[in-house]
C-alpha positions in Angstrom: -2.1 11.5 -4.2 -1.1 8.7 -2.0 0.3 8.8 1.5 2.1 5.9 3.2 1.5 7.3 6.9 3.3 4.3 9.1 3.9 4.7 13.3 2.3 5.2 16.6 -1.9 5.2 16.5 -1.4 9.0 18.2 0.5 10.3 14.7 -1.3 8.7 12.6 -4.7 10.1 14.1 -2.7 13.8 13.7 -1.9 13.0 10.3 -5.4 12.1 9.0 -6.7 14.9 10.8 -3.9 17.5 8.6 -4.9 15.6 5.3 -8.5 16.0 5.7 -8.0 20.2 6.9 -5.6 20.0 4.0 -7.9 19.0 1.3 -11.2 20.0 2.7 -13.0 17.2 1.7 -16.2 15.6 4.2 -15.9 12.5 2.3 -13.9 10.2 4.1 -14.4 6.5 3.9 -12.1 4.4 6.5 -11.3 0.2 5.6 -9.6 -2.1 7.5 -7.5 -4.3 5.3 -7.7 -7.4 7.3 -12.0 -7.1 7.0 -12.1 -6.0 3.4 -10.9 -7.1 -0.1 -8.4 -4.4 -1.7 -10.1 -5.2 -5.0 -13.2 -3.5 -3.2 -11.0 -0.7 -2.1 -9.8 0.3 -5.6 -13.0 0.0 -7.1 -14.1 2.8 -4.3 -10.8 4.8 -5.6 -11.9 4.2 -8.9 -15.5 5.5 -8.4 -16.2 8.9 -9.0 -18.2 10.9 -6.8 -20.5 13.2 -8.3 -21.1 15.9 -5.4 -17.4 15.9 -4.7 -14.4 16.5 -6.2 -12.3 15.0 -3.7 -12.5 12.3 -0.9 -10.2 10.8 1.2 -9.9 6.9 1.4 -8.2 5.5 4.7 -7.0 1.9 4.8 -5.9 0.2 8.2 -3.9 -3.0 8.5 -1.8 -2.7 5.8 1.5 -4.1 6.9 -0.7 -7.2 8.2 -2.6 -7.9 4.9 0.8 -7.0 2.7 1.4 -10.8 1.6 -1.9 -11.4 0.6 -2.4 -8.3 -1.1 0.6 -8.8 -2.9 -1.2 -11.9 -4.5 -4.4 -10.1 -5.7 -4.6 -10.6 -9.0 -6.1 -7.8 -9.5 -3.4 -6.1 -7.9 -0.5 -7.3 -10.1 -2.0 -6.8 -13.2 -2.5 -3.5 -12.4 0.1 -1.5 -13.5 -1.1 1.9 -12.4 -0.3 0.7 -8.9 2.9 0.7 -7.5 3.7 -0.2 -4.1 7.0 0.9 -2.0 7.2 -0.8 1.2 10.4 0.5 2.7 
């Protein structure tokens, strides 16, 4: 499942805290887009944990690093991904 959570820090904050009650899941890893490589990111969605079924990946920065994401190789020859920026 992915969610495209956009707005003030306050919301956002509220949001993550309903996903991770939601799911009930103690493995949350956070990323900052503008200090680390997407490729690394989908590698960690990619990795599967073996004490947990579910964890919860949270990537910051995303409207800044959009561009250059966009021209990850990686990226566009993946065609499980699809990005919606609206």
């Amino acid at each position: 499942m992915v969610y495209l959570i956009n707005g003030e820090k306050s919301l956002i904050d509220k949001e993550v805290s309903d996903l991770i009650k939601k799911y009930n899941t103690t493995s949350i890893i956070k990323y900052d887009l503008i200090d680390t490589k997407i490729s690394d990111v989908i590698n960690d969605i990619d990795t599967v944990n073996l004490f947990l079924d579910k964890k919860l990946i949270i990537c910051s920065s995303l409207k800044e690093m959009l561009p250059e994401i966009m021209r990850d190789e990686k990226i566009a020859a993946a065609p499980r991904i699809t990005l919606a920026v609206i």
